[in-house]
C-alpha positions as CSV (number, residue, x, y, z in Angstrom):
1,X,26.9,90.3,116.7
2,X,23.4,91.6,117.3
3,X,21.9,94.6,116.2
4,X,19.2,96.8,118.4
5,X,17.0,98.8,117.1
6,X,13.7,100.6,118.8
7,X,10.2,99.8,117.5
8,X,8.5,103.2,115.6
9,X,5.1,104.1,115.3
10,X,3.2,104.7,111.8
11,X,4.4,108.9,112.6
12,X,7.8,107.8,112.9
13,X,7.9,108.5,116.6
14,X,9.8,105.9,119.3
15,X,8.0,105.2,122.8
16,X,11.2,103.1,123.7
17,X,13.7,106.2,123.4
18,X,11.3,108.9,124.9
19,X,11.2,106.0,127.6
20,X,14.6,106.1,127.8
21,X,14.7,109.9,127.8
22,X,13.3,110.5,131.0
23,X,15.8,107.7,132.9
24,X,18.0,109.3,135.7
25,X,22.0,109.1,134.0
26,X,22.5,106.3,136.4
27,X,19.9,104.3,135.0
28,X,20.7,105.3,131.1
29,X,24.4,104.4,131.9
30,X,23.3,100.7,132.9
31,X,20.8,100.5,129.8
32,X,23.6,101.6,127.8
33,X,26.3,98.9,129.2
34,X,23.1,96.3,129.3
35,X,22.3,96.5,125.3
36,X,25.8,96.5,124.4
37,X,26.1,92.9,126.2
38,X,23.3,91.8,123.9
39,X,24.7,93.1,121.1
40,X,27.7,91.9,121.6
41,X,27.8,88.5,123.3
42,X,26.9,85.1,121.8
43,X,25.5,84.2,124.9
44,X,23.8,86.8,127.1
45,X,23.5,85.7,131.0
46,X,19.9,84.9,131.6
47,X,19.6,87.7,134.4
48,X,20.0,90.1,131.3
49,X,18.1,88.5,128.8
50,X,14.8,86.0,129.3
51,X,12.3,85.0,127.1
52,X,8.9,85.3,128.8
53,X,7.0,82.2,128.7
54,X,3.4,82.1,127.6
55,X,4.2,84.6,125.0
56,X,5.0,84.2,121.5
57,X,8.6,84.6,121.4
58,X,8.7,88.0,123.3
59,X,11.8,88.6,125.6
60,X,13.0,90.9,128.3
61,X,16.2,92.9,128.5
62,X,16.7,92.7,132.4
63,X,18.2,95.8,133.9
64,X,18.7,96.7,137.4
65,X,19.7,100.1,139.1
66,X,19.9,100.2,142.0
67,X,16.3,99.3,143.3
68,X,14.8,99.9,140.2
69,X,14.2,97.3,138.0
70,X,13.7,98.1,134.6
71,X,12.7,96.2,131.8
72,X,12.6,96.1,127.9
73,X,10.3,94.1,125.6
74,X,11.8,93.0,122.3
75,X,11.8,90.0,119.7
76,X,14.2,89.0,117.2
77,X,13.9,89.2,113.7
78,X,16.2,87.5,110.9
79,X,18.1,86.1,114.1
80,X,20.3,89.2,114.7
81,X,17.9,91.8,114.7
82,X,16.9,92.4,118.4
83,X,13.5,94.8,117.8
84,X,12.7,96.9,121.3
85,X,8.9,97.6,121.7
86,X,8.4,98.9,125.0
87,X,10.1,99.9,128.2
88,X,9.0,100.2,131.5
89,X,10.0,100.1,135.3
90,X,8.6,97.6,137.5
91,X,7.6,97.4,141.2
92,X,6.6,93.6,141.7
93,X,7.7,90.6,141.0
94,X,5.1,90.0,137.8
95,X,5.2,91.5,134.7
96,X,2.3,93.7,133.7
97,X,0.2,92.2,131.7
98,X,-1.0,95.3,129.8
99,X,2.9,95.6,128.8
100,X,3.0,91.9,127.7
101,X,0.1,92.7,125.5
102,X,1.8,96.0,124.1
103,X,5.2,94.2,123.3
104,X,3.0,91.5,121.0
105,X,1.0,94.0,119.6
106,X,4.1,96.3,118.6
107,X,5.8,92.9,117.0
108,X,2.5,92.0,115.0
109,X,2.4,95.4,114.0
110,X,6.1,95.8,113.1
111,X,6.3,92.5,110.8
112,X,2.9,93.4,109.4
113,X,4.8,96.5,108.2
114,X,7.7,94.7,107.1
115,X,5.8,92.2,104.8
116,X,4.2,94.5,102.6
């Protein structure tokens, strides 16, 4: 069993929740039911959870209402820990970049934090 938790600033503050927060019900419902598959399967189906190639060990929690496709950057730490960096919804078929960066910057940031 895995355990999520959401990436927090230096303040203490987390952009993944106040992403979160401003989600229809609809869409918070199949978040919701989505991160409890990941916590609680050994093997999450691939159109849930991908790792994104070209990064460094950066994966996406796949989530689809409706026509909106929304997606949530994490990494795992000590194998269980699934840390969430950023959410956002997206239009195309790519990733944006700017939110690939984000995601690796939160992670260096988060185990720089850890390891002091």
């Amino acid at each position: 069993m895995r355990e999520i938790v959401f990436y927090k600033t230096e303040e203490g503050k987390s952009p993944v929740k106040i992403f979160l927060d401003v989600l229809t019900p609809k869409q918070a419902q199949k978040v919701t039911w989505v991160l409890q598959l990941v916590e609680e399967l050994e093997r999450v189906p691939r159109q849930f959870l991908k790792k994104l190639a070209g990064t460094k060990d950066l994966w996406e929690i796949r989530i689809k209402s409706g026509r909106v496709h929304i997606r949530l950057l994490c990494f795992f730490d000590r194998g269980d820990l699934v840390i969430i960096t950023n959410g956002f919804t997206k239009k195309s078929n790519l990733l944006p970049l700017k939110e690939i960066n984000l995601g690796e910057k939160r992670k260096r940031i988060f185990l720089k934090r850890k390891n002091k």
